[in-house]
Each structure stands twice: as structure tokens, then as C-alpha cells.
C-alpha positions as CSV (number, residue, x, y, z in Angstrom):
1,X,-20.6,4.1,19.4
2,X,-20.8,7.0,21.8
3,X,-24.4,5.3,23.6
4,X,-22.3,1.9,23.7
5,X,-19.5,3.3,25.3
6,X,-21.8,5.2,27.7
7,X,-23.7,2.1,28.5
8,X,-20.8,-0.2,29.3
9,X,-18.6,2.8,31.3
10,X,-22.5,3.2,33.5
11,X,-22.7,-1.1,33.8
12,X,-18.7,-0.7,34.6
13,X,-19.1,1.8,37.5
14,X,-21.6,-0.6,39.3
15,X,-19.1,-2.7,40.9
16,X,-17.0,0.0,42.5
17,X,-20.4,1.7,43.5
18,X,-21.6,-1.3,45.4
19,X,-17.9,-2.2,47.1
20,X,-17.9,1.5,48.5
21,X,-21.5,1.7,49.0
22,X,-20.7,-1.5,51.7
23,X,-17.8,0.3,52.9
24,X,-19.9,2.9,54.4
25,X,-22.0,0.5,56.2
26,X,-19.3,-0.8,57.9
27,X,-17.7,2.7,58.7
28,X,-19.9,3.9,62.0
29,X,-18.8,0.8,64.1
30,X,-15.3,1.4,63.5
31,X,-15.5,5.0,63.8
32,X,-16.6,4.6,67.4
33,X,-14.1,2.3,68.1
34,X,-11.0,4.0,66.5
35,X,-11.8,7.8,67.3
36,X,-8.3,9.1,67.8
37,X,-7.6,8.1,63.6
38,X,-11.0,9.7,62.6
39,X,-9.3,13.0,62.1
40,X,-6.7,11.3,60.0
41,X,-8.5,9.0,57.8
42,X,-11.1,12.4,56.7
43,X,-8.1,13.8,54.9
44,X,-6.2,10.6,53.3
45,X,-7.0,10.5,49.5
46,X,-9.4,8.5,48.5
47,X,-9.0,4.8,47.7
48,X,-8.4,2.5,44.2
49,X,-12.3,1.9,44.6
50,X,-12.9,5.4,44.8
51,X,-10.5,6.3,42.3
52,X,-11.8,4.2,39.7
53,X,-15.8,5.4,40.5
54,X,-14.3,8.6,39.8
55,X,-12.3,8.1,36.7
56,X,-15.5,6.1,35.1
57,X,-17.6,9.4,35.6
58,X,-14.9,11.4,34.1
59,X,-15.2,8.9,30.7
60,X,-19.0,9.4,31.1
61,X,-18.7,12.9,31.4
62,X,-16.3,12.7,27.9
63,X,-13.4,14.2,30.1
64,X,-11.3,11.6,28.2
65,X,-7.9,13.0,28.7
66,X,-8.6,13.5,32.2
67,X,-10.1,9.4,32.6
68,X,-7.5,8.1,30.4
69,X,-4.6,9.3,32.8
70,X,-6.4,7.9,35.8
71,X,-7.0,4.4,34.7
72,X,-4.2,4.4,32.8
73,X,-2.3,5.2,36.7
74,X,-5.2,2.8,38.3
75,X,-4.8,-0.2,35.7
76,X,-1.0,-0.5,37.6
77,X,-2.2,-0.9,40.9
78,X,-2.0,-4.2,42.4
79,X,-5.4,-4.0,44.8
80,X,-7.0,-3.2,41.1
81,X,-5.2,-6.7,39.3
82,X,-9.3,-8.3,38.9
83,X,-10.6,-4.8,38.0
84,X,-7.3,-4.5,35.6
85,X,-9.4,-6.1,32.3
86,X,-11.9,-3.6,32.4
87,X,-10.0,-0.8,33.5
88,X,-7.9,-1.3,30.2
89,X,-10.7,-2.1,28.1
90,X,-12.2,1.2,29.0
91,X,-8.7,2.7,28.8
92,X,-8.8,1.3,25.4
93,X,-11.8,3.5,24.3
94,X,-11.2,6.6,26.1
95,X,-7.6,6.7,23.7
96,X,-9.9,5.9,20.4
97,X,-11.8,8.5,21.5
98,X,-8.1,11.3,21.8
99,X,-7.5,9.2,18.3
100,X,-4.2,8.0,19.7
101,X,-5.2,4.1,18.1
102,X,-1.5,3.3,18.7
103,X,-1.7,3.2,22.2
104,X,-5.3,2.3,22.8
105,X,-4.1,-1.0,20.4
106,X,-1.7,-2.3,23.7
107,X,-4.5,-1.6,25.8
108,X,-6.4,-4.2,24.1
109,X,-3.8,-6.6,23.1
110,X,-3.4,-6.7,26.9
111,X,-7.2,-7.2,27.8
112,X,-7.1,-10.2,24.9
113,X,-4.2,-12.1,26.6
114,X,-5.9,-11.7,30.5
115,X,-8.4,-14.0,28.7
116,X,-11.0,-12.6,30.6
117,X,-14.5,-13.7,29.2
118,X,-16.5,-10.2,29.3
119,X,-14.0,-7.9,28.0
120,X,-11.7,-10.4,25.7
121,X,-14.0,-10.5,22.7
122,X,-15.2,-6.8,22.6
123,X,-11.8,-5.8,22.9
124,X,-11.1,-8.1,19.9
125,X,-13.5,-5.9,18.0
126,X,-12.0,-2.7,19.0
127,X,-8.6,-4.1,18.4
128,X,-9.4,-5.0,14.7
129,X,-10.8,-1.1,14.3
130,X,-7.7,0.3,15.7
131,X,-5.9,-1.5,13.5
132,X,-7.9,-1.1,10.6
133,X,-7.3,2.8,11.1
134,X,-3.5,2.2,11.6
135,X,-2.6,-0.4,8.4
136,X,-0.8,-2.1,10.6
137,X,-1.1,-5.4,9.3
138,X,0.9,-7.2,12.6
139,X,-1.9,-6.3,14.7
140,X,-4.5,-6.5,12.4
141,X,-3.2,-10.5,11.8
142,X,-3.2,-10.7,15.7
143,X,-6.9,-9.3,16.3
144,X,-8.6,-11.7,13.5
145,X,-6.6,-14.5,14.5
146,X,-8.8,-14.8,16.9
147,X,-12.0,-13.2,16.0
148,X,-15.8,-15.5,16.0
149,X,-17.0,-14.6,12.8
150,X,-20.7,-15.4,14.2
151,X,-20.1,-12.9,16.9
152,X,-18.8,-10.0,15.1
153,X,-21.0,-7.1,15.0
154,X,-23.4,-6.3,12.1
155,X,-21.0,-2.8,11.9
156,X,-18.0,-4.4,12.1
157,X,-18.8,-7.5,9.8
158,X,-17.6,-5.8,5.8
159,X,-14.4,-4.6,7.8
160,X,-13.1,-7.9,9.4
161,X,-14.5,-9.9,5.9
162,X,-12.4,-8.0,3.9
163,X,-9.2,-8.0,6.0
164,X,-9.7,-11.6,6.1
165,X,-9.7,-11.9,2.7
166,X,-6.8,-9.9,2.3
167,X,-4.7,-12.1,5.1
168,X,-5.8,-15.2,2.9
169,X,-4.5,-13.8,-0.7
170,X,-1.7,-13.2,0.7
171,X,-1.4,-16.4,1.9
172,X,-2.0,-17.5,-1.2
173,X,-5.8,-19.4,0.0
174,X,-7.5,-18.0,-3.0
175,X,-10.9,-19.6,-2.8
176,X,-11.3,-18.9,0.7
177,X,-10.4,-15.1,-0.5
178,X,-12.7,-14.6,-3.1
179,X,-15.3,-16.3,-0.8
180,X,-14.4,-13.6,2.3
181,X,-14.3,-10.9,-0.5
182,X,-18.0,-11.7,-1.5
183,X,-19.3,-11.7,1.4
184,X,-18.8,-7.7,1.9
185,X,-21.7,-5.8,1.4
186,X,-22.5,-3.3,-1.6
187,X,-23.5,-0.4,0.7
188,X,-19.7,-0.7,2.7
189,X,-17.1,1.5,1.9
190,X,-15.3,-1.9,1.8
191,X,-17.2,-2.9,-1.1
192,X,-15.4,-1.9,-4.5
193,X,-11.8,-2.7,-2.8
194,X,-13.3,-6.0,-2.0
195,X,-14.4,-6.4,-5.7
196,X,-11.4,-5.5,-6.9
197,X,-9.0,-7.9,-4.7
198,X,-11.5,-10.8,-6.0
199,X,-10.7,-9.8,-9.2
200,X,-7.3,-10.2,-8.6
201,X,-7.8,-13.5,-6.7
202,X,-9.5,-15.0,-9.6
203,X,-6.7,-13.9,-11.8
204,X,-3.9,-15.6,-9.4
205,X,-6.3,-18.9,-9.5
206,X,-6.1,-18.9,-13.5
207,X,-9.9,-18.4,-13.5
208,X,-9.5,-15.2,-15.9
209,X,-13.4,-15.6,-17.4
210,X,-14.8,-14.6,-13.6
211,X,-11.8,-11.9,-13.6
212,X,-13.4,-10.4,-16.2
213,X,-16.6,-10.5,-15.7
214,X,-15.4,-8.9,-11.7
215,X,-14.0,-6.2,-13.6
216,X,-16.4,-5.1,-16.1
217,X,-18.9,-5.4,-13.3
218,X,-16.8,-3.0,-11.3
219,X,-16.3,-0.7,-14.2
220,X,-19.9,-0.7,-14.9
221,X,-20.9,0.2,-10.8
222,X,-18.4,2.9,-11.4
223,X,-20.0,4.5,-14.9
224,X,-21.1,7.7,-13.5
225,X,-17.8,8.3,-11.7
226,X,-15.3,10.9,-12.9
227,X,-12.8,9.1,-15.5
228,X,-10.2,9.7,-13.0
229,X,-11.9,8.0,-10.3
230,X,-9.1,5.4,-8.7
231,X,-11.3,3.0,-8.3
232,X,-12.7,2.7,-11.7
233,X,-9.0,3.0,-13.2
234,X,-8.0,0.3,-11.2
235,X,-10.4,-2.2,-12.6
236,X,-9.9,-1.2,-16.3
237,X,-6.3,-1.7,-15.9
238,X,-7.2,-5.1,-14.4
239,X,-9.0,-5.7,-17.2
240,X,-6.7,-5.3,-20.0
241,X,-4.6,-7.5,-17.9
242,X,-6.7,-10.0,-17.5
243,X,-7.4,-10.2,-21.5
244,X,-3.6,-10.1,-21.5
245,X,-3.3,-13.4,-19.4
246,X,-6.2,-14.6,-21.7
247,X,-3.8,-13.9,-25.0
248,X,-7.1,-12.0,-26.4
249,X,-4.3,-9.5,-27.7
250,X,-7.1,-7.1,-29.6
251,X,-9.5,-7.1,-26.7
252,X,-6.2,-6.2,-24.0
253,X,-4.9,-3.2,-26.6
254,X,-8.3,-1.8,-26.6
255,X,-8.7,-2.1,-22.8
256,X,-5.3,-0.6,-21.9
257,X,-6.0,2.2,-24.1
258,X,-9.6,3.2,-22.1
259,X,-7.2,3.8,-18.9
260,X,-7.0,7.5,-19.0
261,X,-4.0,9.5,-19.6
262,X,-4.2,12.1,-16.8
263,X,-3.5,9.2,-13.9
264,X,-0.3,7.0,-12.5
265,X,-2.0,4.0,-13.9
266,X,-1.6,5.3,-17.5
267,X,2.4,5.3,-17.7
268,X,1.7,1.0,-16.8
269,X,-0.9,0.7,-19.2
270,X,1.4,2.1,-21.9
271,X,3.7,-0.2,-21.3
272,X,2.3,-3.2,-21.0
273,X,-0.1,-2.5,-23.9
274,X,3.2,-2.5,-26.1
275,X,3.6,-6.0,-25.1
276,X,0.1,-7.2,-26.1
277,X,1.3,-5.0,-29.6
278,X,4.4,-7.1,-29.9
279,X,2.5,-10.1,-29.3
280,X,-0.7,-8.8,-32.1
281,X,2.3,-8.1,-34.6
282,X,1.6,-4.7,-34.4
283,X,5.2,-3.3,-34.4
284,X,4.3,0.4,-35.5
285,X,1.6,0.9,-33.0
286,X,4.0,-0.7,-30.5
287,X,6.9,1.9,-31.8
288,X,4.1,4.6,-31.2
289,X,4.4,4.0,-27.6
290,X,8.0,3.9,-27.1
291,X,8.3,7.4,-28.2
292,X,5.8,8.1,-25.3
293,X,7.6,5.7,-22.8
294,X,10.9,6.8,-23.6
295,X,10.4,10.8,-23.8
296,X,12.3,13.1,-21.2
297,X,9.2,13.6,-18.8
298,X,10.0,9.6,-17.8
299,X,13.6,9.9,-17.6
300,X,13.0,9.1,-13.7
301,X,10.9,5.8,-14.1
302,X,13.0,2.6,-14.1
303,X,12.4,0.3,-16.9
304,X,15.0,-1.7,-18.6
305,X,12.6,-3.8,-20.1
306,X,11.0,-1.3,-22.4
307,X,14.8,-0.7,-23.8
308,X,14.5,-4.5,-24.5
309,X,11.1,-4.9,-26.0
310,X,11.5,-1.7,-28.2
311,X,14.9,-3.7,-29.3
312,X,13.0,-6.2,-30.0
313,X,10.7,-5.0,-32.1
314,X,13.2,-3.1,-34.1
315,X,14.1,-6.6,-34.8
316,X,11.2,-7.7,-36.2
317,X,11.2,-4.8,-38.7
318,X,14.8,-5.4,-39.1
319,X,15.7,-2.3,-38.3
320,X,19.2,-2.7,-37.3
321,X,21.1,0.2,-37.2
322,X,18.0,1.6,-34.4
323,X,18.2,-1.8,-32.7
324,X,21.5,-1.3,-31.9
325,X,21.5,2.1,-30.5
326,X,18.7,0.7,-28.0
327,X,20.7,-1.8,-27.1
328,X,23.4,0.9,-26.4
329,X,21.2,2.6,-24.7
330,X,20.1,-0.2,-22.3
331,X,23.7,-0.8,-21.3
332,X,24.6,2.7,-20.8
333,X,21.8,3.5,-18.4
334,X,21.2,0.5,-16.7
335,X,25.0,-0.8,-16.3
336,X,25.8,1.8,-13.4
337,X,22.6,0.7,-12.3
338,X,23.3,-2.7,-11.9
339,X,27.1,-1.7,-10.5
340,X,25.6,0.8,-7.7
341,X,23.0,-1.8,-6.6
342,X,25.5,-4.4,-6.2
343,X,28.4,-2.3,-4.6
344,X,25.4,-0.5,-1.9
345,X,24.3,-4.5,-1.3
346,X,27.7,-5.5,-0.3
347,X,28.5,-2.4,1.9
348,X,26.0,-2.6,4.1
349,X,23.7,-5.0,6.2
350,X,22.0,-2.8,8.2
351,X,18.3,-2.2,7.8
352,X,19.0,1.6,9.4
353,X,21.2,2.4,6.3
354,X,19.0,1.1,3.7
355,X,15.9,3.2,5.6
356,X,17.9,6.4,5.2
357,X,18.6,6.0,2.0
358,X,15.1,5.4,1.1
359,X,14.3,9.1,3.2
360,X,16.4,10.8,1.4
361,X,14.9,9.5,-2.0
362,X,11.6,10.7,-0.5
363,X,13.3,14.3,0.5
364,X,14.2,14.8,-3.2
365,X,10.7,13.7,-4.8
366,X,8.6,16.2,-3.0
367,X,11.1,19.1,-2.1
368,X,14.7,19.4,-1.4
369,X,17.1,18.2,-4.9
370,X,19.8,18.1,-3.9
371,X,20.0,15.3,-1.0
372,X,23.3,13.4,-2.1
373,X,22.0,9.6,-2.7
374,X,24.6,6.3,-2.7
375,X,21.8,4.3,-5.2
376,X,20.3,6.0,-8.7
377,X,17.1,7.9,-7.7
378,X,15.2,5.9,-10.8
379,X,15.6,2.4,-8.6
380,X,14.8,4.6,-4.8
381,X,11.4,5.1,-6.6
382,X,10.8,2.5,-7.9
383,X,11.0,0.7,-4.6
384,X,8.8,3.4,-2.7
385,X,6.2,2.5,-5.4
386,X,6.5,-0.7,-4.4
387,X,3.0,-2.3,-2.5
388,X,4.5,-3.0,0.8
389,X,7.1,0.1,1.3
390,X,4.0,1.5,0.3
391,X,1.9,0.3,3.3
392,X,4.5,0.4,5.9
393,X,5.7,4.2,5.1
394,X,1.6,5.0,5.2
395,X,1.7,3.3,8.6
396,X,4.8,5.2,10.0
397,X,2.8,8.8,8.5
398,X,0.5,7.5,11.1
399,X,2.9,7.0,13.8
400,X,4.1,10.6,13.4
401,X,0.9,11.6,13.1
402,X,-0.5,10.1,16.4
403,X,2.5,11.4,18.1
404,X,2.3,15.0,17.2
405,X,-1.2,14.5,18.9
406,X,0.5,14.0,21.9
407,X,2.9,16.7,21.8
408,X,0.7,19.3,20.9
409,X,-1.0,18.9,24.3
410,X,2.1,20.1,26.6
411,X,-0.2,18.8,29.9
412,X,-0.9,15.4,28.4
413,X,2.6,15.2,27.0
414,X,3.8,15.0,30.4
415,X,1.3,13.2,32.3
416,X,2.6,9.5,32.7
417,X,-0.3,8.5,30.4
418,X,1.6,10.7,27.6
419,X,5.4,9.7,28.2
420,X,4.1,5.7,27.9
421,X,2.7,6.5,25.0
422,X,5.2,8.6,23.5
423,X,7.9,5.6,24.1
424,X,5.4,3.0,22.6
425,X,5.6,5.4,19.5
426,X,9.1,5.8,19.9
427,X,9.3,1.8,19.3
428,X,7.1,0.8,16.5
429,X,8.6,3.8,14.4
430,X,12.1,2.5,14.8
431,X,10.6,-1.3,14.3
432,X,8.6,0.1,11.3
433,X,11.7,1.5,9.9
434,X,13.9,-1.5,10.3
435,X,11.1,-3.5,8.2
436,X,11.1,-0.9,5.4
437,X,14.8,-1.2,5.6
438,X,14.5,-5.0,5.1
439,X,11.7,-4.5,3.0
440,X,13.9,-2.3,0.7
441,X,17.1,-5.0,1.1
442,X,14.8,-8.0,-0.4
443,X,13.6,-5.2,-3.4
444,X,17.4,-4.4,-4.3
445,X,18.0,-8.1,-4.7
446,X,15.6,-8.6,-6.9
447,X,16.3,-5.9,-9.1
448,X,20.3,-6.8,-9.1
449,X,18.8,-10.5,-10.2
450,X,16.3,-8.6,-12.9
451,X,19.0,-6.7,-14.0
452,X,21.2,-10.2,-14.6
453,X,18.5,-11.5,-16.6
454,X,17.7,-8.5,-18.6
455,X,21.7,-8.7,-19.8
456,X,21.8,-12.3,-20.5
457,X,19.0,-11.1,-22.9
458,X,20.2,-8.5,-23.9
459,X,23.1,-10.3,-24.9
460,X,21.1,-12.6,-26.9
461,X,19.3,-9.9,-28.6
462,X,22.2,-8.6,-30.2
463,X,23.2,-11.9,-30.9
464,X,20.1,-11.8,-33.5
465,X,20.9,-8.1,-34.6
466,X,24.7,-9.1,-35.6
467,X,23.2,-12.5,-37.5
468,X,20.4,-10.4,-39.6
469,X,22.6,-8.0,-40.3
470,X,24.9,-10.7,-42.0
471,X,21.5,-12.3,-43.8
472,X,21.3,-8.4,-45.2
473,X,24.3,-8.2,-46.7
474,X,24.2,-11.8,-48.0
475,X,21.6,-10.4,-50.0
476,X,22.7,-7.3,-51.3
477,X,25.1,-9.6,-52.5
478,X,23.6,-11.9,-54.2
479,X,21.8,-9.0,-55.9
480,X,18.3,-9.2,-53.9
481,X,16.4,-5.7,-53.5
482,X,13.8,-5.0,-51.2
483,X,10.5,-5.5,-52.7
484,X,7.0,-3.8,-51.8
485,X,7.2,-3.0,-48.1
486,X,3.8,-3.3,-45.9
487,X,3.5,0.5,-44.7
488,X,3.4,1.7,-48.5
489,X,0.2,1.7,-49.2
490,X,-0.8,3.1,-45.5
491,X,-3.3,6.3,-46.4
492,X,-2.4,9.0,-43.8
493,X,-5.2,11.2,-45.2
494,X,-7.3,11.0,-42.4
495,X,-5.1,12.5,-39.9
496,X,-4.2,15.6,-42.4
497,X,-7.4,16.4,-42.5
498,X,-8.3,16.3,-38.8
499,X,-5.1,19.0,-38.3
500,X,-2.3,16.8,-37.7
501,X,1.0,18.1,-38.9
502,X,3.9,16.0,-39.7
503,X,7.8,16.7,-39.0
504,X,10.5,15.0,-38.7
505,X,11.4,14.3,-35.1
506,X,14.6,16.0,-33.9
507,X,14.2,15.4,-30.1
508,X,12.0,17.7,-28.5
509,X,8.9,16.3,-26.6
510,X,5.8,18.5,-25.5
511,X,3.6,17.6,-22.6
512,X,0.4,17.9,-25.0
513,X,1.8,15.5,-26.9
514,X,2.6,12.3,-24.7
515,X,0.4,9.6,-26.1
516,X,0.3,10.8,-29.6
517,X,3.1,10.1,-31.1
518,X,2.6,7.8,-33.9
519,X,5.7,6.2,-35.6
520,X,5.8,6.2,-39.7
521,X,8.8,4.4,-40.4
522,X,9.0,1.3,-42.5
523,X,10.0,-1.9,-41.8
524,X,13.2,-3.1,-43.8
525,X,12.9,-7.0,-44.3
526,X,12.5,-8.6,-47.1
């Protein structure tokens, strides 16, 4: 990149060299005809022709502070307006090269709307690597809006393939996704996160065979990995989802229980791998993993669902008396919940409020506990998990980070270079924040409407619980006992003599433990 840059900054300074070069040709006729102004003209500075030369062989030279502040100052001057293009373009680079991408990104945007032929489409490439670096998905939209796909070089090609792809899923265009997706090379660091969003595109097209065979593919690339390894992780729990949308119930279980403990992903897998028990008819395997889900080293994930499904499933055993004290449970927790969300919705509108609140949520998970929230700190985190917060607070780290770049240099801090770009910060921080406001507004809502749902349910559930509790005591009545029941004949052998111990439960859970709980009780229906 550095011999490109070289080269076009040398091809740039050939115009200035010529104009001034022809300048001085001219100079000894005049010279003889204005004498009394020599004196004065020797010391004026020198001009915008001049200037620029100058500030190109500073950029050659790699005195990039120094060049950026002089074309940034030159790129305003109005005998400069057809120079202005390259001087930005160049402009552009020298702030890739102080890492301030924020800044260099208006430089290009700029060049891109002069619509000038030389420097439009390289600065479209730059723009898209700026941006790229960033996440900010605005400009990354704008710059391959408008890139040539036959044009874009060989470097650059995985990059711009698979933000395409990713504009296009999200637009819901998943053939032409999977097709940008494939096109990115296996050497590029692109590569797996391009495999993996196929995946997902095939999925959200209903074509789960190629899903699967995406995600084993992935998994297999990933073998020698670590088991921790993100990337490999990812794909398994893809996997067992997309047995899941297949209904293959045995093949999802066994898939959800290869995603490894010791990562975020595992706390999902559980979870949903409960449901794919519920649907297998495995209730005790399913009752397992609510003692994992609902142990006191969750307590801060929200999940009112797993309350319901575990209510469920005490259903299906007719276990009653349990049933009920889920249900109980549900509405005790999740009833403030649902109150706080609604009552924080209808005191505020403004995007500024709902921002703080989300800061102060973020203050508590990684230091200070004591930061006094108005919404339950279970649904602030939820929400900061959430994909897009996720992005957009990544992108405003950035911000911050770009801008302590510039105030750790006090001299380019208060060049007019530095104070443009700390107000361009400035702006797309507050704009940033306003979005993850909204962002956060639109998340509330559909929790309060989640929440709605899951108590209609809920409602229902009980509902069930009341009626077989009637059919139970019909029976007694008419004399009925409980025959044989399914878990009788279960051999627990094997695990007494691999050094398992049983006890009865009385409350306490141990990290070592999470994930092996296994639940003995019987079911009670006749």
C-alpha cells in the first residue's frame, strides 16, 4: 500500500511542478519591468502551487501529520477548487496512515461526490476500507453502493464480497447473499465469517440440507482448532439449529451438546436443546437442564421462556404441585419486569435517556455495582447482547478510540486539522448514541409484547395444571392407583460406579457442576 501511495503522491506532485516550473520562465521579464516590488515579492510566502508541491513531499517523505495539516488547510483554498479532488484524496490517505479512519472517511465521501473521474473510484476503494475498519455500516452501505465489482482490486475483492453479502441478508436477497458469500476466497480472513453467514442465509431460505452440509464443512475446516475457537462454536451451534428447523430432534440434542461448556454459546445451546428434548419426549433429560438453566450463576440472564417450557414439561409428567411453583415463579420475576418496561416506555421518548440507561447497565457489568438503574439489569443485558447494540457500541469504542488519538498529540490536537476532526467525532458519537438509544426503544417494545405473550400462555398453562389436577382426584376417587411408572426400571448402576454420588438437592449449586445435573424424579400420570 505504502509503494502505491508513494507512486500516486510522486504522479500527483507533477502538476504543481510543471505550473511553477512555467512560473519561473515567465519571472525575468517581469522582474525587469517591476524592480521596485522585487524586494517585496522575495519575502511573501510562497503560493497555493507552492504550498501544495510542498505538502506532497512531506506525504512522500511519511511526515503525515505535518502533510495532513497542509492540505487539509490547502483543500479550502478557492485558487486550489480543481486541485481540491486530489488534494482530499491524498488527504484521505495520509489520515489512514495517523489511523484516524473517521476523518479520512469525509475526505473521501467528499472526493466521491466531486465526481471527478481519476480520484472518484480509488477513493471508493479506500472509502470501503475505512469503513470496514470502523463497522460503520452507513458508510460502508454508501461506499458499495457504488462500487464496479469488475474494478475492484484483487486485495480488496473478499472484503467488498462479503460486505455485500451482508447488506443483501439483511435485506432479506438471500440468493444473491449466499452467491456474494461464495465468492470469498478460502485463503481471506473473510472466509469462515463468510461461510458461516451462508449458512445462515440458506437457513432463512428454508434450504436447511445445504445449511448443514455449510456447517459441518465449517466445522470440519476448523478440526484442528482449539474447542473454544469462536468460529468453530459458532457453526456447531448453527448446526444443531439447523437439525432443529429440520425436526431431526435426536441429531439437534446430540449437536447442541458438542457446543462446549466453557463458552457464551453454551448457556443458548442448553436452552434450546431443552426444546428439541420436549419435542423428543425426553422430559427427564429436559428437567436435567433446567437445574443447569435455572441455578444462581444465571440469576442475571433473562428468560421467561425456560420458566414456561420447564412448566410445561412438568405437565407432561403431571407433576403438579412443581408446575405450579414455576408458574409462580414466572410471575414473580418477570411481573415487575413487564411493569418497569412499560412504566420506563411511557416516561420517556428521548433516545438520550434510553442511551444512559444502557451506560449505566454497562458501568455495572464490568466494574462499578452500584449504578442506580430505572429498568431490571437482566433486560439492560439482554439488549446489550443484542446484534445491533452490539455493532453500534463496537463502533462508538472506535470513535473514542480514534479520538484519544487525537488528543494524545497536544500539537495536532490544536492544529485546525485536529479541532475539524475532533468535532466530526464529537458528531457521529452523539448520532451513534441517539441510534443505540432508538435501537434500545424498538428492543423494549418487543420485550413488553414477549412478555404479553408469555402471560397469555402462561395463563393457559395453568389452565391445564388446574384441569389435571381435577382428572387426579377424579381418580383417586373412583379408586384408580398409579400403576408401573416408566423411570422404575431405569438402572443407575453405571454412574455409581464411575463416582457419582447422589443427594437429595437442597439448593446449593457448584460451579463444577453446571451441566451435570441429572434429574431422577418420576413422572406421576397414570
Amino acid at each position: 500500500m505504502r509503494k502505491l501511495l508513494l507512486l500516486l503522491i510522486a504522479t500527483s506532485m507533477v502538476t504543481p511542478a510543471v505550473s511553477e516550473a512555467q512560473t519561473k520562465k515567465a519571472a525575468p521579464a517581469k522582474r525587469a519591468a517591476q524592480a521596485p516590488t522585487q524586494q517585496r515579492r522575495a519575502v511573501a510566502p510562497p503560493n497555493a502551487k507552492q504550498q501544495l508541491s510542498k505538502a506532497l513531499q512531506m506525504a512522500q517523505n511519511g511526515q503525515y501529520a505535518a502533510a495532513a495539516n497542509n492540505l487539509f488547510t490547502l483543500a479550502r483554498k478557492p485558487e486550489l477548487a480543481a486541485e481540491r479532488p486530489q488534494i482530499k484524496y491524498i488527504l484521505g490517505t495520509m489520515l489512514m496512515q495517523l489511523k484516524l479512519y473517521q476523518t479520512a472517511a469525509f475526505q473521501f465521501v467528499d472526493v466521491i461526490r466531486s465526481g471527478n473521474p481519476r480520484y472518484s473510484k480509488p477513493a471508493i476503494e479506500k472509502l470501503a476500507i475505512v469503513a470496514d475498519g470502523l463497522g460503520d455500516d452507513t458508510i460502508m452501505n454508501y461506499a458499495i453502493s457504488r462500487v464496479d465489482l469488475n474494478s475492484i482490486p484483487a486485495s480488496q475483492k473478499d472484503m467488498v464480497y462479503y460486505r455485500l453479502g451482508e447488506i443483501q441478508r439483511r435485506n432479506r436477497e438471500y440468493p444473491k447473499a449466499i452467491d456474494m458469500f461464495s465468492r470469498v476466497g478460502a485463503n481471506s480472513s473473510y472466509y469462515f465469517q463468510a461461510l458461516y453467514n451462508r449458512g445462515l442465509s440458506e437457513l432463512e431460505s428454508n434450504e436447511v440440507p445445504a445449511a448443514i452440509t455449510v456447517f459441518q464443512n465449517m466445522i470440519d475446516a476448523r478440526a484442528a482448532a482449539p474447542v473454544t475457537d469462536t468460529n468453530k462454536v459458532q457453526a456447531q451451534l448453527a448446526l444443531a439449529r439447523a437439525y432443529y428447523q429440520k425436526k431431526d430432534w435426536d441429531a439437534a440434542i446430540e449437536a447442541y451438546s458438542q457446543v462446549p461448556r466453557d463458552t457464551l454459546a453454551w448457556h443458548d445451546a442448553i436452552f434450546e436443546q431443552s426444546w428439541a428434548m420436549l419435542r423428543a419426549a425426553r422430559f427427564r433429560s429436559a428437567m436435567s437442564n433446567f437445574q443447569t438453566l435455572h441455578s444462581a450463576y444465571y440469576e442475571d440472564f433473562y428468560m421467561p421462556e425456560s420458566l414456561l417450557l420447564r412448566s410445561i414439561v412438568y405437565l407432561y409428567i403431571c407433576k403438579y404441585d412443581e408446575m405450579e411453583k414455576v408458574l409462580n415463579l414466572f410471575e414473580t420475576t418477570y411481573g415487575p419486569v413487564r411493569a418497569k418496561i412499560g412504566n420506563f416506555i411511557k416516561s420517556t421518548n428521548d433516545n438520550t435517556y434510553y442511551y444512559q440507561e444502557l451506560e449505566k447497565a454497562k458501568i455495572i457489568k464490568t466494574t462499578d455495582k452500584s449504578a442506580n438503574l430505572h429498568l431490571p439489569y437482566i433486560v439492560l443485558r439482554n439488549i446489550m447482547d443484542q446484534g445491533d447494540v452490539k455493532r453500534a457500541m463496537n463502533y462508538l469504542a472506535r470513535l473514542n478510540q480514534e479520538k484519544s488519538r487525537v488528543e494524545g498529540s497536544p500539537t495536532f490536537r490544536a492544529s485546525a486539522l485536529g479541532q475539524y476532526s475532533l468535532k466530526i467525532l464529537a458528531n457521529r458519537s452523539k448520532n451513534t448514541k441517539l441510534a443505540i438509544g432508538d435501537m434500545m426503544k424498538v428492543h423494549l417494545l418487543n420485550m413488553r409484547t414477549e412478555l404479553h405473550d408469555l402471560y397469555e400462555q402462561a395463563g393457559f398453562i395453568r389452565y391445564e395444571m388446574i384441569n389435571g389436577r381435577k382428572e387426579t382426584v377424579k381418580k383417586k376417587i373412583a379408586g384408580k392407583d398409579l400403576g408401573e411408572q416408566i423411570d422404575d426400571n431405569v438402572n443407575r448402576k453405571f454412574y455409581i460406579e464411575n463416582g457419582f454420588q447422589y443427594y437429595p438437592f437442597q439448593g446449593e449449586f457448584w460451579l463444577d457442576e453446571i451441566g451435570n445435573y441429572h434429574y431422577l424424579g418420576k413422572q406421576s400420570c397414570e
